[in-house]
C-alpha positions in Angstrom: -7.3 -16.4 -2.8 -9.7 -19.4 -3.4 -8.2 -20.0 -7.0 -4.7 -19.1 -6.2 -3.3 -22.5 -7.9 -4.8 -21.7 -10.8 -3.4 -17.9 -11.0 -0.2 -19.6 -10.6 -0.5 -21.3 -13.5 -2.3 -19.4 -16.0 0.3 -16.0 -14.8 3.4 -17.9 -14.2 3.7 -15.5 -10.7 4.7 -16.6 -7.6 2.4 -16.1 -4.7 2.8 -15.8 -0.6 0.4 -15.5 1.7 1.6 -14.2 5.5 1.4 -15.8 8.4 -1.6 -14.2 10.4 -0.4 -11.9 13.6 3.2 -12.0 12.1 3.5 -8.1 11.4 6.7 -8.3 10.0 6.2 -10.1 6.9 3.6 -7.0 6.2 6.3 -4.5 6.0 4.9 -2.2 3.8 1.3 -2.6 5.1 2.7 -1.6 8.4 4.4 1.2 7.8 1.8 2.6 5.8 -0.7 1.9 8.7 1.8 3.9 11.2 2.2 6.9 8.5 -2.2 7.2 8.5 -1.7 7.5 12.7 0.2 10.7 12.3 -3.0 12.2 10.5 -5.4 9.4 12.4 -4.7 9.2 15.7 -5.3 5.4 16.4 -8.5 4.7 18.3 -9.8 7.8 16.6 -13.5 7.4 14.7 -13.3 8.4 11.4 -16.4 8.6 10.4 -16.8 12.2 12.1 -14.4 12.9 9.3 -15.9 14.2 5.8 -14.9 12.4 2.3 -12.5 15.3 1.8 -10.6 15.2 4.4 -10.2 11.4 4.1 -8.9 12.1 0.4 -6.4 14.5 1.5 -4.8 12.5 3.7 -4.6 9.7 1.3 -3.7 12.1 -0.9 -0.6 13.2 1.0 0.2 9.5 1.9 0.2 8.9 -1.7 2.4 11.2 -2.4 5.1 10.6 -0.3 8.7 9.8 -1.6 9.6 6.5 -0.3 13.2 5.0 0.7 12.0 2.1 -1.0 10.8 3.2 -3.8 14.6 5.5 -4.7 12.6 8.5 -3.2 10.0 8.2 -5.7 6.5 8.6 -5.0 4.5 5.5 -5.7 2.6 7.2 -8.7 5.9 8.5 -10.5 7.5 4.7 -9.7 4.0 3.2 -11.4 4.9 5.5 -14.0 8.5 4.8 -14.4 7.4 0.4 -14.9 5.0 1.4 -17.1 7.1 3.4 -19.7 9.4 0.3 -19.3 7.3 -2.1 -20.3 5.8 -0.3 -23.2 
C-alpha cells in the first residue's frame, strides 16, 4: 500500500505486510488456495470453465463453516460483527 503511513494514522489500525515466499504468514490465504484445488485441480485452465461454474465453487467455498471462524461461515461471522457494532 503506497499510503499505508497515512492509513495508519488517519484509522488508528495496525498494518503488516508478509514477507514474500514465506507461506506461512498467509495462513488463511493458503488454506483457502488448497480448499479451490479440491474443485480446481492445480495446473488446471480455468478458462474452459463457464461463469457459473466458477460462482458455484466460490459459492460453496464461501459457505463453508470454518474452525476459525467457531464453525461459522464467513457470511454468518460478517453478520454476527456487524449486529455488534450497531
Amino acid at each position: 500500500m503506497m499510503d499505508d503511513r497515512q492509513f495508519r494514522l488517519d484509522t488508528g489500525l495496525a498494518l503488516y505486510f508478509c514477507d514474500s515466499l514465506i507461506s506461512w504468514q498467509r495462513g488463511s490465504n493458503e488454506n483457502t488456495e488448497g480448499l479451490s484445488h479440491q474443485f480446481l485441480p492445480k495446473g488446471k485452465d480455468i478458462s474452459r470453465n463457464n461463469e457459473y461454474e466458477l460462482d458455484a465453487v466460490a459459492d460453496t467455498l464461501n459457505n463453508r463453516p470454518r474452525k476459525a471462524l467457531d464453525w461459522k461461515t464467513p457470511m454468518e461471522a460478517f453478520d454476527n460483527l456487524l449486529y455488534l457494532t450497531r
